[in-house]
C-alpha positions as CSV (number, residue, x, y, z in Angstrom):
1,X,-2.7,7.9,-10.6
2,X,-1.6,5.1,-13.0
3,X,1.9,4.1,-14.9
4,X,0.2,2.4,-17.4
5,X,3.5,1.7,-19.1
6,X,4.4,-0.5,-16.2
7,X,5.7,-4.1,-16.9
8,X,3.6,-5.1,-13.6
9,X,0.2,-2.8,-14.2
10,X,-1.7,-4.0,-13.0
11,X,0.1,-5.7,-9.9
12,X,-3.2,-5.7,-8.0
13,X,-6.1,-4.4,-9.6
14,X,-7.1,-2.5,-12.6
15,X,-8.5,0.6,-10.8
16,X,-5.6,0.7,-8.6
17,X,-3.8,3.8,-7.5
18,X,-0.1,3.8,-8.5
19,X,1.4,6.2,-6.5
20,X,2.8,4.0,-3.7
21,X,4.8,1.2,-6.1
22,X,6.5,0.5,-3.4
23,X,4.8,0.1,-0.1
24,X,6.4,2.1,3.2
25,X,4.7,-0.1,5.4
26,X,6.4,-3.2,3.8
27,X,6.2,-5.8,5.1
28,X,3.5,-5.1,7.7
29,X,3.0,-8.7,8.6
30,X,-1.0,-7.5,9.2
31,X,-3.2,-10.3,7.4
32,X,-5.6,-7.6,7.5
33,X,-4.3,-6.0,4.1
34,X,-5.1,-8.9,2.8
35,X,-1.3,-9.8,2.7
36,X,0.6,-13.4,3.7
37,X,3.1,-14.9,4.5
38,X,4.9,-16.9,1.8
39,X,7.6,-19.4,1.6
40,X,9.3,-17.2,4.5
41,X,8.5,-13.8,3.2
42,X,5.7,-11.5,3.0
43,X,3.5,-11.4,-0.1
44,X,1.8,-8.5,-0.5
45,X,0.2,-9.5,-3.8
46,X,-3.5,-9.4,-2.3
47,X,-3.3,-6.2,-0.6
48,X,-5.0,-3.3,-2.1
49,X,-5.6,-0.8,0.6
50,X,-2.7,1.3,0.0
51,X,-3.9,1.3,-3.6
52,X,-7.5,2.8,-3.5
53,X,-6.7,6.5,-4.4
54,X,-8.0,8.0,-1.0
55,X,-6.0,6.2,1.1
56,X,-2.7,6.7,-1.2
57,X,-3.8,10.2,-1.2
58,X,-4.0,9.9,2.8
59,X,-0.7,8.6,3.1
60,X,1.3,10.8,0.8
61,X,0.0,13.7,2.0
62,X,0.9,12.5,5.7
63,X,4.4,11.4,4.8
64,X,5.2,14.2,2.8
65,X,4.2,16.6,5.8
66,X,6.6,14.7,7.9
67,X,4.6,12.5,9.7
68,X,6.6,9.0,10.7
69,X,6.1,5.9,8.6
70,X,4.9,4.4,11.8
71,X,2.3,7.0,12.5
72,X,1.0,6.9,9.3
73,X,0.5,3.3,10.0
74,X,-1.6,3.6,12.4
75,X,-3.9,6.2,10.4
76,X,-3.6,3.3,8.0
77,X,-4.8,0.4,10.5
78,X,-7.9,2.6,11.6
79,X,-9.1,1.5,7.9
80,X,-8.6,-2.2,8.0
């Protein structure tokens, strides 16, 4: 899914999957996501994973079954 009427779109990649703008994992401090840290925060702006659409799918269908945020995570790390 894409908000193509987005100011930001696209805020990583043109096929990206827009259905976690805001990340729950943030910030994950894993520089496996492709993420960094930045002047004393994390920058998220080179992480995709949470954007391909079968890993969003993965992790709004886990969170929305109740599943913790942290648990999800760890689906999540299983794919880095």
């Amino acid at each position: 899914m894409q908000r193509l009427n987005c100011e930001r779109f696209p805020c990583h990649s043109l096929d990206q999957d827009c259905s976690l703008c805001f990340c729950p994992f943030y910030p994950c401090g894993d520089g496996r996501t492709g993420g960094s840290e930045r002047e004393g925060s994390w920058c998220c702006e080179s992480c995709t994973i949470i954007h391909r659409p079968a890993v969003a799918g993965m992790i709004l269908d886990c969170l929305m079954m109740g599943e913790a945020v942290a648990d999800v995570w760890k689906r999540l790390e299983a794919l880095l």
